[in-house]
C-alpha positions as CSV (number, residue, x, y, z in Angstrom):
1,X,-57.4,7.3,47.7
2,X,-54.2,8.1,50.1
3,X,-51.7,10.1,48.4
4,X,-48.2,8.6,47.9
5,X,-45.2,10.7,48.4
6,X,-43.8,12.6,45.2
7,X,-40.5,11.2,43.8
8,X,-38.2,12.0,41.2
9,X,-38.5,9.8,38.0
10,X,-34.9,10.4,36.5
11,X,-33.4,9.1,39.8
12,X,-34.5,5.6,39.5
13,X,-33.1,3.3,38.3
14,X,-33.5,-0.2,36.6
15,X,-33.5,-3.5,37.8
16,X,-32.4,-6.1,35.9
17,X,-36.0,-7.7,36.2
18,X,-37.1,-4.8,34.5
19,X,-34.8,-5.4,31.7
20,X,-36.3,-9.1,32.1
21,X,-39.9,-8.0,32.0
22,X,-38.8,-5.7,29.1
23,X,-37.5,-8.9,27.0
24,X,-40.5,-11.1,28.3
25,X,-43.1,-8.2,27.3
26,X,-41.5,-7.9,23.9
27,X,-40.3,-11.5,23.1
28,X,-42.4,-11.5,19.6
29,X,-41.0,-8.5,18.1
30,X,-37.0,-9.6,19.2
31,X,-38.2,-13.0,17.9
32,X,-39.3,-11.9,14.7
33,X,-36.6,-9.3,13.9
34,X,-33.9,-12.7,15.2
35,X,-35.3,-14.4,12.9
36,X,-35.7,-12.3,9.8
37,X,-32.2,-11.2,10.2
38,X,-30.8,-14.9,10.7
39,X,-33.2,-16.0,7.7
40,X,-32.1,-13.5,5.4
41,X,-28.4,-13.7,6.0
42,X,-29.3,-17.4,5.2
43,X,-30.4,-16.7,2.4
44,X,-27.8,-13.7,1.0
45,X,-24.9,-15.9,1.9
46,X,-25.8,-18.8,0.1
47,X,-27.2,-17.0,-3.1
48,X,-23.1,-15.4,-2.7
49,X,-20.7,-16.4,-5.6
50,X,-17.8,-17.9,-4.5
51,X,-14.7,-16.3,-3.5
52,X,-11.1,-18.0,-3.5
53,X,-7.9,-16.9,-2.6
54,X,-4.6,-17.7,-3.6
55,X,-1.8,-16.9,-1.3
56,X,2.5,-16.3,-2.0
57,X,5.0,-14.6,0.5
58,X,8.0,-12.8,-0.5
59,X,11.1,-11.7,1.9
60,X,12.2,-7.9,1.0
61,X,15.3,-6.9,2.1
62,X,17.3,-4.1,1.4
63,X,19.3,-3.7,-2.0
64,X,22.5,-5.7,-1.7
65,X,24.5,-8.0,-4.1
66,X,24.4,-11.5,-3.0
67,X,28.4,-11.5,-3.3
68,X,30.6,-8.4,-2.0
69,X,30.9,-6.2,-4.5
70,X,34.1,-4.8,-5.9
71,X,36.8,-4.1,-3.6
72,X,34.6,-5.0,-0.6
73,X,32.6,-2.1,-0.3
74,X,29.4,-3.5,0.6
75,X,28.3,-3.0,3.9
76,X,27.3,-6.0,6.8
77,X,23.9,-6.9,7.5
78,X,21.3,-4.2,7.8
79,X,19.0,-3.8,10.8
80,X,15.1,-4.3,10.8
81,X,13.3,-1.3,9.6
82,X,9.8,-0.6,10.2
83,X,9.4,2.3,7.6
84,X,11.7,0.7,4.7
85,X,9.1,-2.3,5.2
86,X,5.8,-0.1,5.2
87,X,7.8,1.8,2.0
88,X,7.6,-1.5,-0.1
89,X,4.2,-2.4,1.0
90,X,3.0,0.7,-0.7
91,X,5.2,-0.1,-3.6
92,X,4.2,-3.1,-4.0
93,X,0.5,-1.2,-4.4
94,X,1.5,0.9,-7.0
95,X,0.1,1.9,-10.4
96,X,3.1,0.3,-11.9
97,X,3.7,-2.7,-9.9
98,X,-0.6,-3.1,-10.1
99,X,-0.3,-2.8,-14.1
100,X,1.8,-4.7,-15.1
101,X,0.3,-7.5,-13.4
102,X,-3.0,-6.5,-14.8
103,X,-1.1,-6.7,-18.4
104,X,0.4,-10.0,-17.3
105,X,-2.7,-11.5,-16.4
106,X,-4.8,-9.9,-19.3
107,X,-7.5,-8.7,-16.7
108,X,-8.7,-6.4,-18.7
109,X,-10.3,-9.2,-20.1
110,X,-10.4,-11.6,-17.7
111,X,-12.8,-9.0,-16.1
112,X,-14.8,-7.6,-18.8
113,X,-18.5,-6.5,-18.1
114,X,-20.9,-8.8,-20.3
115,X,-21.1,-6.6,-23.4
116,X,-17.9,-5.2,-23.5
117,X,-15.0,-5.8,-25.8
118,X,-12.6,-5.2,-22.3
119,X,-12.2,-3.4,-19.1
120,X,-9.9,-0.3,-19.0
121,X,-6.6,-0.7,-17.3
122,X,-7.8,1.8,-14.7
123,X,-10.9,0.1,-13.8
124,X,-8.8,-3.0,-13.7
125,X,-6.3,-1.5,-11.7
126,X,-8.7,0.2,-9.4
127,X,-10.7,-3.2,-8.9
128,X,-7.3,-5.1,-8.5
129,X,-6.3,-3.0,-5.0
130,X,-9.9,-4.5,-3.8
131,X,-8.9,-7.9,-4.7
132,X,-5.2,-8.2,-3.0
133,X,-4.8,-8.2,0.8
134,X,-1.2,-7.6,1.8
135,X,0.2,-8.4,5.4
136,X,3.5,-8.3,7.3
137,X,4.6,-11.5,9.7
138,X,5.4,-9.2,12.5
139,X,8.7,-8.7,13.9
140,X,10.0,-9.9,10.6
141,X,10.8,-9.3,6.8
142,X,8.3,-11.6,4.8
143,X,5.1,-10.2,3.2
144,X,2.2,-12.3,2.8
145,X,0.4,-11.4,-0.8
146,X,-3.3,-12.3,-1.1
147,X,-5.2,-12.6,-4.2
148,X,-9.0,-12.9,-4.0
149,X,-11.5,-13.7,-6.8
150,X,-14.4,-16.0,-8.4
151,X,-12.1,-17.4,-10.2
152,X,-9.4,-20.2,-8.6
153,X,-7.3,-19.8,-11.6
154,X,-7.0,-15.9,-12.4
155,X,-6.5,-15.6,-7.8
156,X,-3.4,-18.3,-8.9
157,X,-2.7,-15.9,-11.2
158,X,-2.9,-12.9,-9.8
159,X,-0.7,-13.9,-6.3
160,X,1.8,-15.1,-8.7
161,X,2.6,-12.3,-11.1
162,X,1.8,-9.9,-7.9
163,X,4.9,-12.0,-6.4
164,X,7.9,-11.7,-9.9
165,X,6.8,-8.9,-10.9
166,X,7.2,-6.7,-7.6
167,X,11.1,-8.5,-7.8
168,X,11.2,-7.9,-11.5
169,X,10.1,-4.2,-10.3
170,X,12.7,-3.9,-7.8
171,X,15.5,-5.2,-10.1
172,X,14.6,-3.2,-13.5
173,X,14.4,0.0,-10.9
174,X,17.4,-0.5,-9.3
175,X,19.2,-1.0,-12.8
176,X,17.5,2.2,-13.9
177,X,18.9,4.2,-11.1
178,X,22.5,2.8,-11.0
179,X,22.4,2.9,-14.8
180,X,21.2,7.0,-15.1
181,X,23.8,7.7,-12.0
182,X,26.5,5.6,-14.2
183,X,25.2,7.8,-17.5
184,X,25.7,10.8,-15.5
185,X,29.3,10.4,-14.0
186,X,30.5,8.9,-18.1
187,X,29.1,12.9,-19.0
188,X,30.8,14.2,-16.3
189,X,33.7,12.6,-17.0
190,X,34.0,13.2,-21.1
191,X,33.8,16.6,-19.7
192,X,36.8,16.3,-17.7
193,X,39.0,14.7,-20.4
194,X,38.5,17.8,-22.6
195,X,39.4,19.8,-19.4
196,X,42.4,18.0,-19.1
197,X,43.5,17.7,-22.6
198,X,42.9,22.4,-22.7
199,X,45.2,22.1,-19.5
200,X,47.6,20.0,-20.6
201,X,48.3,21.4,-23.4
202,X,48.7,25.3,-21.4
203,X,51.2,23.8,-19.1
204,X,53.5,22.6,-22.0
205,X,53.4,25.8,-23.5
206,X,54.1,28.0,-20.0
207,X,57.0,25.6,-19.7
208,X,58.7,26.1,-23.0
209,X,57.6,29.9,-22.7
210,X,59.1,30.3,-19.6
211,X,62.3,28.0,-19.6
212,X,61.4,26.2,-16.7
213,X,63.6,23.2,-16.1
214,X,60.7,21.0,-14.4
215,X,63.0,18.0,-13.3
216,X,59.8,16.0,-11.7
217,X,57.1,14.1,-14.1
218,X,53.4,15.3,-15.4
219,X,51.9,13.8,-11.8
220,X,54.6,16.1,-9.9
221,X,56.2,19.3,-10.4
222,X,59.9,20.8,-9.0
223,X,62.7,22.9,-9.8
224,X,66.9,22.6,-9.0
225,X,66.8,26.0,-7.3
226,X,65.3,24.6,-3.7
227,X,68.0,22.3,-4.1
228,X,71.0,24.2,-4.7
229,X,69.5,26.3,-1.9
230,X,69.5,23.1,0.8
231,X,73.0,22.3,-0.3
232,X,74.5,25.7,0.2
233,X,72.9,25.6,3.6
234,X,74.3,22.4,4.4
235,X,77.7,23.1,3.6
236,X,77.6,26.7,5.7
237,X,76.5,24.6,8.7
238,X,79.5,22.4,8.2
239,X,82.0,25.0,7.6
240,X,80.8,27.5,10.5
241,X,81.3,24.0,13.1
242,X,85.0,23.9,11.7
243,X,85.3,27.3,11.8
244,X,84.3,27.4,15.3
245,X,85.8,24.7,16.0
246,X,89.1,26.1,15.0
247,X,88.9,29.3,16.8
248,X,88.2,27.8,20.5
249,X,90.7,25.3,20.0
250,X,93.6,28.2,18.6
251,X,92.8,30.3,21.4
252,X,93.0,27.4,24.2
253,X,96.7,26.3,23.0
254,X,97.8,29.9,22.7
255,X,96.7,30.3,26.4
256,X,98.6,27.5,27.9
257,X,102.8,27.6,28.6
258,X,105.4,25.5,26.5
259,X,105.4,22.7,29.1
260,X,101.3,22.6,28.9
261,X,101.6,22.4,25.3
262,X,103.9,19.7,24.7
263,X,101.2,17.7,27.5
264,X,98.1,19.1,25.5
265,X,98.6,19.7,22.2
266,X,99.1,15.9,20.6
267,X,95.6,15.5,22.1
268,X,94.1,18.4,20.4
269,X,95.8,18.4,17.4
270,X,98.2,15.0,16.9
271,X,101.1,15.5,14.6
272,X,103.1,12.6,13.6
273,X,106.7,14.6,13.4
274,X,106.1,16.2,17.2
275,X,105.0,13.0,18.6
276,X,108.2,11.8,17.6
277,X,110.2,14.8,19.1
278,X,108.7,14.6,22.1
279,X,109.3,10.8,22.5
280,X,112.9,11.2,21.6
281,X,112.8,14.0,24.5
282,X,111.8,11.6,26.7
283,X,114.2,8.9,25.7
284,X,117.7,11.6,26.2
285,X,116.0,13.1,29.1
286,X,115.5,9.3,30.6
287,X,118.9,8.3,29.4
288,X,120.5,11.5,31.0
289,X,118.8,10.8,34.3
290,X,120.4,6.9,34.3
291,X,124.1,8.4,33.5
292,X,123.5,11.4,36.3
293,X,123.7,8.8,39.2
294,X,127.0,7.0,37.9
295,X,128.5,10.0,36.1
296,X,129.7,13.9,37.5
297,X,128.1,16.8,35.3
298,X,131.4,17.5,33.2
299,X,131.3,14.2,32.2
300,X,131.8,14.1,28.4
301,X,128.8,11.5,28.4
302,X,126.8,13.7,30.4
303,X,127.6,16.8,28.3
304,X,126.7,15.3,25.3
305,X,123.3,13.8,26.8
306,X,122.3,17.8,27.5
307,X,123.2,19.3,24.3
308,X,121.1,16.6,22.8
309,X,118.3,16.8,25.0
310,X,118.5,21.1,24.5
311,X,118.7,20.2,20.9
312,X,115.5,18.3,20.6
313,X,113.5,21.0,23.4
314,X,114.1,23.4,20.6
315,X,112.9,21.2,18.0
316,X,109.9,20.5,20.0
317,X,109.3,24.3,20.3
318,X,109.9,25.3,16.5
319,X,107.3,22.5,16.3
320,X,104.9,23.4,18.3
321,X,104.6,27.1,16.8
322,X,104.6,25.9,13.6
323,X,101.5,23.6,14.2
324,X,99.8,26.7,15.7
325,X,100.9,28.7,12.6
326,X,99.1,26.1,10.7
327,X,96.2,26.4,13.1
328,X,95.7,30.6,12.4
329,X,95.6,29.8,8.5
330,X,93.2,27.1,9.2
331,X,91.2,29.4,10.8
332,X,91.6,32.1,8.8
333,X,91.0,30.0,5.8
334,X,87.2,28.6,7.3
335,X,86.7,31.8,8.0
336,X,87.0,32.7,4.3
337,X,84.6,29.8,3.4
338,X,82.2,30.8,5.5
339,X,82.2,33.9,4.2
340,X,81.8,32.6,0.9
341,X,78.9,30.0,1.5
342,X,76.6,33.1,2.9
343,X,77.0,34.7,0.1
344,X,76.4,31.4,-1.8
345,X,73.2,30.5,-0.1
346,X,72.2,34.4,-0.4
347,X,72.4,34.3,-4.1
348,X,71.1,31.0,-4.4
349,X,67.8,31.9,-2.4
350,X,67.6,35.2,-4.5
351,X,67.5,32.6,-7.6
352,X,65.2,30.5,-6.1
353,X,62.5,33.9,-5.5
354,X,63.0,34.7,-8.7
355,X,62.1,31.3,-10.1
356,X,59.6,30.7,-8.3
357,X,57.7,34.2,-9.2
358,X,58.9,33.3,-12.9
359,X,57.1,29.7,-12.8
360,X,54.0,30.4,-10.3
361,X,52.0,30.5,-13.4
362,X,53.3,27.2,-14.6
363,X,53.3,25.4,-11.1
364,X,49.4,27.0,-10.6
365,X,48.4,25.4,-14.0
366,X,50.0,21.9,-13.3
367,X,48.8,21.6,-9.7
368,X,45.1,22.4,-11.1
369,X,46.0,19.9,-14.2
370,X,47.2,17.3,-11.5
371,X,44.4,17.5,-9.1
372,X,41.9,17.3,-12.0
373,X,43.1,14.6,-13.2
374,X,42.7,12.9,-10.0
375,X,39.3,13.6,-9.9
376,X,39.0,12.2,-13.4
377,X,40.6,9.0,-12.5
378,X,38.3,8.9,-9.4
379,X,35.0,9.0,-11.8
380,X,36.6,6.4,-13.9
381,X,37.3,4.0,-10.7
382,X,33.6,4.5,-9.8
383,X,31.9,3.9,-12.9
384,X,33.7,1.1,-13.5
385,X,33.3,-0.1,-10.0
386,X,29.5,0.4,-10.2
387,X,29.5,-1.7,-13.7
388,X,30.9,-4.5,-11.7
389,X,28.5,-4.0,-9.1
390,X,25.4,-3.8,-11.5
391,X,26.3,-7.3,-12.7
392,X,26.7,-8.3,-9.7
393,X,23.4,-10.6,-9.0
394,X,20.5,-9.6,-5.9
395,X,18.0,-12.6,-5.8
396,X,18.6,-11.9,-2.1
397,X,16.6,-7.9,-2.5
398,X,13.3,-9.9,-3.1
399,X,12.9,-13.4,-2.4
400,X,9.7,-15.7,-3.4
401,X,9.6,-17.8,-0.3
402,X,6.3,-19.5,-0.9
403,X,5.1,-19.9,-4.3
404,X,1.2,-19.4,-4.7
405,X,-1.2,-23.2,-4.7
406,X,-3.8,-23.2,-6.6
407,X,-6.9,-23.0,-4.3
408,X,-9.0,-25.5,-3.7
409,X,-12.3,-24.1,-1.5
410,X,-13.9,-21.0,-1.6
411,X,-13.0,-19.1,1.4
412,X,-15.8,-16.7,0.7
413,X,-18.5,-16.8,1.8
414,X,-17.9,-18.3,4.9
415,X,-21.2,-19.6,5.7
416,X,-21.2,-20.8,9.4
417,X,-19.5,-17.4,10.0
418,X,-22.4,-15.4,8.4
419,X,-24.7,-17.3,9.7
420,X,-23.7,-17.2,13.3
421,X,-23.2,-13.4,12.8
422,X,-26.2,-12.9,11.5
423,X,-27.7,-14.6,14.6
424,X,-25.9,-12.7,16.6
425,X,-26.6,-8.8,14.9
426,X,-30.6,-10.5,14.6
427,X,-30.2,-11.0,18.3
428,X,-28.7,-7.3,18.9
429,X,-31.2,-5.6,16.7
430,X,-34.2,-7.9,18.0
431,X,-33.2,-7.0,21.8
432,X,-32.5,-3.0,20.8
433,X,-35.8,-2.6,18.8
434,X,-37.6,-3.7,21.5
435,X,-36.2,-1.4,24.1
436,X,-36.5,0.9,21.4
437,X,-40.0,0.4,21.7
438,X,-40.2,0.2,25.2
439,X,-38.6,3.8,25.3
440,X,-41.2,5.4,22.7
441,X,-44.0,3.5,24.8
442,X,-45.0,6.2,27.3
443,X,-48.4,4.5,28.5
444,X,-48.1,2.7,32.5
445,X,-47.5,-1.1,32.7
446,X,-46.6,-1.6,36.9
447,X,-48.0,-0.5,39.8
448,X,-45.1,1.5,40.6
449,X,-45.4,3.6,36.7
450,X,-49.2,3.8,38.1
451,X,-48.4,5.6,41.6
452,X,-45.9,7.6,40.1
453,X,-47.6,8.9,36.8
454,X,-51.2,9.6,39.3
455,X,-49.2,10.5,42.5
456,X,-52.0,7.8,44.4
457,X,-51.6,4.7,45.9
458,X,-53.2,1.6,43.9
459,X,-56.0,0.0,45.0
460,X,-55.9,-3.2,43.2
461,X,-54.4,-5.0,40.2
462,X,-56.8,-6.8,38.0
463,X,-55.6,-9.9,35.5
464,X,-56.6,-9.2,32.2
465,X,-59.3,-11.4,30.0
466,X,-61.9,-11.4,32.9
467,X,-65.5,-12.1,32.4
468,X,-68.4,-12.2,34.6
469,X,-67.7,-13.6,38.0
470,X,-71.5,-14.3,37.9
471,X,-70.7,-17.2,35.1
472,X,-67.3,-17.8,36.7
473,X,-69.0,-19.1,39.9
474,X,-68.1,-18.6,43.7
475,X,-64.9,-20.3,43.1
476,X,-63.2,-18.4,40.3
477,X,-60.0,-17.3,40.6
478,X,-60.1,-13.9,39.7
479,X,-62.3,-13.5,42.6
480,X,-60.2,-12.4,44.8
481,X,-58.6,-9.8,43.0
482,X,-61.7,-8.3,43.1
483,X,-62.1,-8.9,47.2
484,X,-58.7,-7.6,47.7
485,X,-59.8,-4.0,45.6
486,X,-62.9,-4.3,48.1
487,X,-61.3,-4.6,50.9
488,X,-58.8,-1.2,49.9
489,X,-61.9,0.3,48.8
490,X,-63.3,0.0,52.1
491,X,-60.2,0.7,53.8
492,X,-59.6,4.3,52.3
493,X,-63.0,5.2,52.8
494,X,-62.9,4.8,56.5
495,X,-61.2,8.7,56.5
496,X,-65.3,9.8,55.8
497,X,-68.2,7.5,57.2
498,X,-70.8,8.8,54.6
499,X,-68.7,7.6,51.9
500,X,-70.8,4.8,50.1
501,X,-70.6,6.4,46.5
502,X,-67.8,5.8,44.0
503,X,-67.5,5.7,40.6
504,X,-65.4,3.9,37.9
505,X,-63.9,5.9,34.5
506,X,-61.4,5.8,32.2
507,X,-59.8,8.0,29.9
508,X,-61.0,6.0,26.6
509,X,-62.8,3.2,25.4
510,X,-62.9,-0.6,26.4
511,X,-60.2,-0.3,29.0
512,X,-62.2,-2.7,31.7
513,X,-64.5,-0.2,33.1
514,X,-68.0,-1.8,32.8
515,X,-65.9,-5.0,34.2
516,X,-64.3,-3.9,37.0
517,X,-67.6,-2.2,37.9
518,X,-69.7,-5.6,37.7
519,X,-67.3,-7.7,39.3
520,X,-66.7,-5.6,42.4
521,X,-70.3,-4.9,42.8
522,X,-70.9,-8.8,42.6
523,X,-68.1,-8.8,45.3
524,X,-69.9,-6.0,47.3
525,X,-73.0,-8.4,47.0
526,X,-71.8,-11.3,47.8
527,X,-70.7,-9.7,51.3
528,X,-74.2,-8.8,52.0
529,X,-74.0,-5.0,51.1
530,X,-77.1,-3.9,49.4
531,X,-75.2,-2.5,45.8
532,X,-77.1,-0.1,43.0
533,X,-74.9,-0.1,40.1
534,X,-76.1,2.8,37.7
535,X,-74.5,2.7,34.0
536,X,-73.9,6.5,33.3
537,X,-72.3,5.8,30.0
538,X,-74.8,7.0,27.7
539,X,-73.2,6.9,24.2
540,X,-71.7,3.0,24.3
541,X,-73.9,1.2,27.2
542,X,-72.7,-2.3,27.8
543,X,-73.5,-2.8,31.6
544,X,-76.9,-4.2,30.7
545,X,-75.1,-6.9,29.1
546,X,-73.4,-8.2,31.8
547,X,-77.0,-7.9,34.0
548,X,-78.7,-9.7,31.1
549,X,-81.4,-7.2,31.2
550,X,-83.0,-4.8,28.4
551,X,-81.7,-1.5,27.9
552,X,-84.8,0.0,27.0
553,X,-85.6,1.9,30.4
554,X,-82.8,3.5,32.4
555,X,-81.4,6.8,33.7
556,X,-82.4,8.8,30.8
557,X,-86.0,8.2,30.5
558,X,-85.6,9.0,34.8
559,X,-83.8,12.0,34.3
560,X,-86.4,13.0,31.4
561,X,-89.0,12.2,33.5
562,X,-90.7,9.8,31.4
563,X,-90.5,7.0,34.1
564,X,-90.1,6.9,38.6
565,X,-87.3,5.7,40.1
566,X,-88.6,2.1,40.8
567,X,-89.6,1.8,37.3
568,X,-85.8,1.9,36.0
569,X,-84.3,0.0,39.2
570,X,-84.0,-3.7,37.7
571,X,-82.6,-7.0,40.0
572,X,-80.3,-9.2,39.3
573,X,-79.8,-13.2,40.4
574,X,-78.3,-12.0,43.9
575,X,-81.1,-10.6,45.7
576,X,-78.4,-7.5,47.2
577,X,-77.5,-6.1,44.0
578,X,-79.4,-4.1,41.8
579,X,-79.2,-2.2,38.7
580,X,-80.1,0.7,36.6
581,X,-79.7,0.7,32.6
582,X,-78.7,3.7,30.9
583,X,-81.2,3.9,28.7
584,X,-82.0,5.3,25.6
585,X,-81.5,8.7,24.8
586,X,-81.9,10.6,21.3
587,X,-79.0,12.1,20.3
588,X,-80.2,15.9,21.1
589,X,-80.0,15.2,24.6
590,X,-76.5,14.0,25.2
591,X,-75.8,17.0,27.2
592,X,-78.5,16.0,30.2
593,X,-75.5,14.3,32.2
594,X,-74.8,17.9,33.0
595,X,-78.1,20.0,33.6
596,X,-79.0,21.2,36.8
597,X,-81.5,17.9,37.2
């Protein structure tokens, strides 16, 4: 046979008619294992107790009073949060959320195992998680609470209490906490009022020790020497302006003349008696100036006019020096109080030091007395602030939206669901068994697994369940599967014209040998080649069978030489083909086949 090229088995690849022939080949297994999955499924599903399920939904939100607690405090609306949601839905699975539901709903004996006075409250616990199914409505603060079980009245149950007494638990805990923190600052501030009472009572005595005149009240402290101190100050400002005052305006009149002074000094320093001089001054001096025209200068009238007018210009000067007389006591007077006020304010900060050093004691004691009692007063504002607040109801925390109904059909099992998955995993395991199979199945089934495993080209393919094409007649159909492996016989053979031998094997037992062999030499004959078939199978003969003939005679008694060569040579109905028996052969001599005969 020609040779076929040499190719590499892991590089090719399946067609999807090979996954086809696969599924045709192996129909009866994926049939069977569709079936016996679907079947049982069937079967497990209906013999299934039924399951109900009894549903609530709660809104959680955040702990606030459904009114604004005291003084306003309470804060506006808080924003979503993922993980305060996610926190509640494990609380709402915890061991004491979980039991006292159990105790509510007596499941301890609701689920009692047959013998058993009742069910411990961690086994009921434990098998209560299995039987709840929380969920969240996403993007949003409700919780959806499941209760499953075989009975429609204990799932009621269950999703019920599961509901009140997660808000009962969310109340009762909040109370707890508030109370213990309220409990807490009460201690804290018993503690205080014995502080304050010890302090109180070592400020009195520091200010009767110390004769300190504390003119402010308990929440306040302060003493008359700061005071006296500000005053004195005060009044040395005020007397060093007059002073100074005094001094520039002395030395500004004692720079000017007599006719500069009379013009200046009513301004800078009026006097009732010179303001009168000088206007009578004005009056003679106007009066003589009138007569003057009319009148010659030894004029009685006029003389008289002059000595008054002289008269009242020394007035005016005896004035004026005795209003700046008055002006140099003035100034020496403010000088003296000035003097005096220094040493006033000196002595009156000296007494202040010294108080203060004296009292620093007393002032320490009642500033620490006044700022714990602040702090006292503080506690007391918040406990009683968180009292209010306590009372202060918060259905809005944990809200049943949805109260549970009381179920009507089982939602477990859900029969066309099992069923259809059942088909469906039948299906899955049917179809991967078989390729299973097909991958443990190492033995050829094409013509390409054929070349490939043998490295030859194939001669022919023959259909299976063949029989004698003598019986079938010339117009069988299997007939030509047998002309077509004739005709490649023939066709390979032409490489060597002596080539009229060939011979049929197999590596085991009833694979189509003896067959093959009597078809194609019918075939051969029916041509009108001259054919000697010679059945060399000498432990299970059968090629007699096919001749019709007696298997008495054959190659064996030739090749013992107990008969000639025409004497084993038997016809057959077509006068071109002829035949030779194997024979019989004791069982000694199986090894003949390969002697030198």
């Amino acid at each position: 046979m020609d040779k076929i090229p040499s190719t590499d088995q892991s590089s090719d690849k399946l067609h999807i008619l090979d996954y086809w022939r696969i599924i045709r080949v192996r129909f009866v297994t994926i049939l069977l294992v569709f079936l016996l999955t679907a079947v049982t499924t069937t079967v497990v599903t209906f013999l299934l107790p039924p399951t109900y399920m009894a549903l609530s939904r709660i809104s959680v939100e955040k702990d606030t009073s459904d009114i604004a607690p005291l003084l306003g405090m309470q804060s506006g609306p808080a924003q979503f949060d993922p993980y305060f949601i996610q926190t509640e839905f494990e609380k709402i699975q915890s061991q004491k959320v979980l039991e006292k539901v159990v105790e509510k709903c007596e499941l301890t004996t609701a689920w009692k195992p047959d013998g058993d006075d009742s069910l411990g409250l961690v086994k009921a616990r434990k098998r209560l998680e299995k039987s709840i199914d929380i969920r969240q409505y996403r993007n949003t603060s409700i919780i959806e609470l499941r209760a499953y079980d075989r009975d429609k009245d204990l799932a009621y149950d269950i999703a019920q209490a599961l509901a009140y007494e997660y808000k009962s638990h969310r109340s009762s805990l909040q109370k707890e906490r508030v109370g213990k923190g309220i409990e807490t600052l009460k201690i804290r501030m018993n503690e205080m009022n014995a502080e304050i009472t010890d302090m109180q009572g070592r400020v009195d005595r520091l200010r009767t020790d110390l004769g300190i005149s504390d003119a402010a009240g308990e929440e306040s402290y302060s003493i008359i020497e700061p005071e006296i101190v500000r005053r004195y100050a005060a009044e040395l400002i005020t007397a060093k302006g007059v002073h100074t005052t005094g001094i520039t305006l002395l030395e500004g009149l004692k720079a000017q003349s007599d006719e500069q002074l009379r013009a200046s000094i009513m301004t800078a320093h009026p006097d009732a008696q010179l303001d009168s001089l000088i206007r009578e001054l004005y009056t003679g001096q106007q009066t003589l100036a009138n007569h003057s025209i009319d009148l010659g200068d030894q004029h009685p009238r006029i003389k008289g006019l002059k000595k008054v007018v002289a008269t009242l210009e020394g007035q005016i000067d005896d004035r004026i020096h005795g209003v700046l007389a008055g002006l140099e006591l003035r100034v020496k007077s403010s000088k003296a109080q000035v003097e005096q006020l220094e040493r006033d304010v000196a002595e009156a900060k000296q007494g202040e030091s010294d108080m203060r050093e004296k009292g620093r004691e007393y002032f320490d004691a009642k500033r620490e007395l006044s700022n714990t009692t602040r702090i006292r007063d503080t506690i007391l504002f918040r406990i009683m602030q968180e009292e209010v607040d306590l009372e202060l109801p918060k259905s809005s925390s944990v809200e049943v939206i949805d109260d549970a109904d009381l179920p009507e059909k089982a939602v477990k099992p859900n029969i066309p669901l099992n069923i259809a998955l059942g088909m469906v995993v039948g299906l899955i395991l049917g179809v991967g068994l078989a390729f299973f199979i097909e991958y443990l199945d190492t033995s050829v089934k094409t013509i390409d697994d054929v070349e490939r495993a043998l490295n030859a080209a194939v001669l022919g393919v023959i259909p299976q369940n063949v029989s004698s094409l003598l019986d079938e007649g010339d117009e069988s159909p299997h007939a030509e599967a047998y002309r077509v492996l004739r005709t490649n016989i023939l066709f390979a053979g032409r490489q060597t014209e002596d080539q009229t031998t060939f011979s049929v094997v197999s590596g085991g037992a009833g694979e189509g040998k003896t067959t093959t062999m009597f078809n194609l030499s019918v075939v051969f004959a029916q041509q009108g080649d001259r054919v000697l078939v010679v059945d060399s199978d000498l432990r299970r003969p059968s090629m007699h069978r096919f001749f019709k003939v007696s298997n008495n005679i054959g190659l064996t008694n030739y090749l013992l030489g107990q008969a000639t060569i025409d004497e084993v040579i038997q016809t057959s109905e077509l006068p071109s083909l002829h035949f030779i028996p194997s024979g019989k052969l004791p069982s000694s001599s199986m090894g003949i086949l390969s002697s030198a005969k």
